[in-house]
Every structure is written in C-alpha cells, then in structure tokens.
PLY file of the C-alpha trace (Angstrom):
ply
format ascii 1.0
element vertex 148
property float x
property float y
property float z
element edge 147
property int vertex1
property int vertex2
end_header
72.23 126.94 18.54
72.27 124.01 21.25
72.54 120.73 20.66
68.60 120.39 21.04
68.00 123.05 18.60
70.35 120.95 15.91
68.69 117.45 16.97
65.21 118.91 16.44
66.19 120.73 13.10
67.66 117.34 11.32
65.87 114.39 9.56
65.45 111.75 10.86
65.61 108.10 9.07
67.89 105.19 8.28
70.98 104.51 7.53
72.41 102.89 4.51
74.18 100.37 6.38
71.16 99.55 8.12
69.11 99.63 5.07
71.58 96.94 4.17
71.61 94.29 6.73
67.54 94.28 6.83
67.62 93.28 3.01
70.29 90.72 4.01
67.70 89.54 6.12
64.82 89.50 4.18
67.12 87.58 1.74
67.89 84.90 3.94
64.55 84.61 5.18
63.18 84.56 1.17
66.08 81.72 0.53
64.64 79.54 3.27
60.94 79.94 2.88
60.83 79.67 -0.95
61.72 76.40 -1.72
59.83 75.32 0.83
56.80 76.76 -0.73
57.40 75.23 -3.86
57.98 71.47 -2.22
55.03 72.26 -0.49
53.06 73.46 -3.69
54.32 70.11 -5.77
53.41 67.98 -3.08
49.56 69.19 -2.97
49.54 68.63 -6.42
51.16 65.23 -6.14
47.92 64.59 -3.87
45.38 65.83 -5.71
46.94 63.38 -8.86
46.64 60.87 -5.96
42.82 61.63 -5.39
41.91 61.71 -9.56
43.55 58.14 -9.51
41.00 57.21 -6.72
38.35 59.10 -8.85
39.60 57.01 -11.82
39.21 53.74 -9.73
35.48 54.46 -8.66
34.40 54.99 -12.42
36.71 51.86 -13.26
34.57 49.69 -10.33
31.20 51.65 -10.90
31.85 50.32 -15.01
32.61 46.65 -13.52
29.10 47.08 -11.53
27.09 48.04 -14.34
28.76 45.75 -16.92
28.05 42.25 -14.49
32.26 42.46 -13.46
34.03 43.33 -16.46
36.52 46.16 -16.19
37.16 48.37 -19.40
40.08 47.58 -20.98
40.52 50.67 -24.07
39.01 54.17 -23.20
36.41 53.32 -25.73
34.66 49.74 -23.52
31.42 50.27 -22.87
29.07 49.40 -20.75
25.56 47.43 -22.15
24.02 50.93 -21.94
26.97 52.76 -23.79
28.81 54.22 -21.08
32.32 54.63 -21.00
34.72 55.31 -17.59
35.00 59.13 -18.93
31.25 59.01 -18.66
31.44 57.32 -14.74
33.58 60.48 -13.61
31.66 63.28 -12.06
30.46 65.90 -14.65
31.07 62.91 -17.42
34.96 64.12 -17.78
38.00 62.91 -16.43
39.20 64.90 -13.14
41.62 68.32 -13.45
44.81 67.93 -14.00
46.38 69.83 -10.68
49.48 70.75 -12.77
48.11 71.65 -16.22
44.65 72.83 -15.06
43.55 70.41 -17.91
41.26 67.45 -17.62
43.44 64.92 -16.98
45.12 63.12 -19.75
44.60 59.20 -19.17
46.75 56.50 -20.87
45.65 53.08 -21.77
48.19 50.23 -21.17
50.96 52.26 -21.06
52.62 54.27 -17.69
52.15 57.74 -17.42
54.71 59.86 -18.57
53.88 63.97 -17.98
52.71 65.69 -14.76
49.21 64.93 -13.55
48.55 61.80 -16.34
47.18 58.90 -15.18
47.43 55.39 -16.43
45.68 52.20 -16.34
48.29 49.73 -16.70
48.20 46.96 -17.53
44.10 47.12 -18.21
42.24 43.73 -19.00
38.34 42.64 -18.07
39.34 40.69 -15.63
41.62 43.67 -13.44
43.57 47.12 -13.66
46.50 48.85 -12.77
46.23 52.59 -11.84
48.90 54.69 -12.10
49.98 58.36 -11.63
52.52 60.78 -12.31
53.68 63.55 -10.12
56.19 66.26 -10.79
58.48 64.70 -11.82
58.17 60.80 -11.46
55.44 57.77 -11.17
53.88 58.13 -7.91
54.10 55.08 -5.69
51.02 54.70 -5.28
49.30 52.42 -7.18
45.50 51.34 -7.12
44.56 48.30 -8.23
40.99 45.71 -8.81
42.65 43.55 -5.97
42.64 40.43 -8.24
44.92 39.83 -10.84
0 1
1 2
2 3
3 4
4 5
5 6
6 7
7 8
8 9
9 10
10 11
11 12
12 13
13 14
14 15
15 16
16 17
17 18
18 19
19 20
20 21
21 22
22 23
23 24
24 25
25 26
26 27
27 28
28 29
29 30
30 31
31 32
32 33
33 34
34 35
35 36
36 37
37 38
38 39
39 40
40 41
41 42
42 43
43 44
44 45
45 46
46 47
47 48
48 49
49 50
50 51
51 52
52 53
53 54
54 55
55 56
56 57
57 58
58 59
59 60
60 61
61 62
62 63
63 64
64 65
65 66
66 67
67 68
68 69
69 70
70 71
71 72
72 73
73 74
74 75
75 76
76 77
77 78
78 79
79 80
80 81
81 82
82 83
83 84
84 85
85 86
86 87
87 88
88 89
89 90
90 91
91 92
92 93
93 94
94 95
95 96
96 97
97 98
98 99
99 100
100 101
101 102
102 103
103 104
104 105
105 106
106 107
107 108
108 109
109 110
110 111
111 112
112 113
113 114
114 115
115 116
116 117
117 118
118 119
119 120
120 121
121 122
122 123
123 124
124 125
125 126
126 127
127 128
128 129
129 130
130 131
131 132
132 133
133 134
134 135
135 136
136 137
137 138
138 139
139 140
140 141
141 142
142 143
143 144
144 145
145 146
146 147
C-alpha cells in the first residue's frame, strides 16, 4: 500500500487542538460583543423611557389646553369634562414600560425610583417637573412647563 492508497483510506477532520483554539476564539469574540449588546439593549430602553416622558408631557400640556392653563397636579385632576392625563395618553393608558413591558408606573410628587417609572416632580397648576428612570438611575433628562 502507497502512501496514496493510506491518504485516501483515512478520515479526514479536525484536530483537538484545533478544535480548541477556534472555541478560544469564539470565546473572546462572545466576551467582547456581549456586553456590548447589553449596554446597547439598556440604552434603547433608556430612550424609549425618554420618549414616554415626552408622551407624558404632551398629555400634561394637552390637560393645561383643555383646562384654560392649569396643569394637573394628583393623577386624579381633571379636566372640566372629566379627563385625567392617563386619559390624554394614546389608547387612554400611560405608555409601556420598555423594561417591565408594563404600562408605565407614574409617580406624583415624588422621583422615580424603579426602571422605566416616571415622575412628575414637583407637580403644581401653575408647572411640572418630568422625570425618568433608566436602568439603573434618574435620567438627566428632565422635561419641564418652562415656567416655574
């Protein structure tokens, strides 16, 4: 038997060793891209918080409009016609919590506390504070009547 004859009569495949350093690979490469993907995953979330705070605001000025400039100051205000902001946000509930999947859990003159809440602090007639909390901290952002 010739050294052809052998070649063609043995399996062909991988090594372990080589086996080895493409996992090592793959593990480096999983080590790098996975936290990524999660700071990239909490940071869409932190935006979407960021957009049901601007949702929050339009209901908060859309109340102001139909109550001749008074902003709600307790979840229960109403407007002359018995609206309240829940009832100003699209679909008459308060936006989807991003992290929970929840409506959003809204807090009246107090700061937000758990992922996705948002607060209107401090809330009079006369202005509002709106506030938001990401993954793990108040957002920076903070929307406000503009007079205070």
């Amino acid at each position: 038997m010739n050294t052809s004859e052998r070649a063609q009569g043995r399996k062909r495949g991988f090594t372990l060793v080589e086996l080895a350093i493409v996992m090592v690979v793959i593990g480096v490469l999983a080590a790098i891209a996975i936290p990524n993907f999660i700071r990239v995953k909490y940071r869409a979330k932190e935006a979407s918080v960021k957009a049901n705070m601007h949702t929050l605001q339009v209901a908060f000025e859309d109340f102001a409009v139909k109550s001749n400039g008074v902003y709600p100051d307790l979840e229960t205000s109403t407007t002359p016609s018995g609206e309240t902001v829940k009832d100003m946000c699209p679909g008459g509930q308060y936006p989807v919590n991003p992290f929970t999947e929840a409506p959003t859990v809204v807090v009246w003159d107090a700061d937000p506390s758990t992922q996705g809440q948002i607060g209107a602090n401090p809330a009079s007639t006369s202005f509002y504070v709106i506030k938001g909390f990401g993954h793990s901290e108040l957002l920076a952002l903070e929307l406000t009547s503009g007079g205070r």
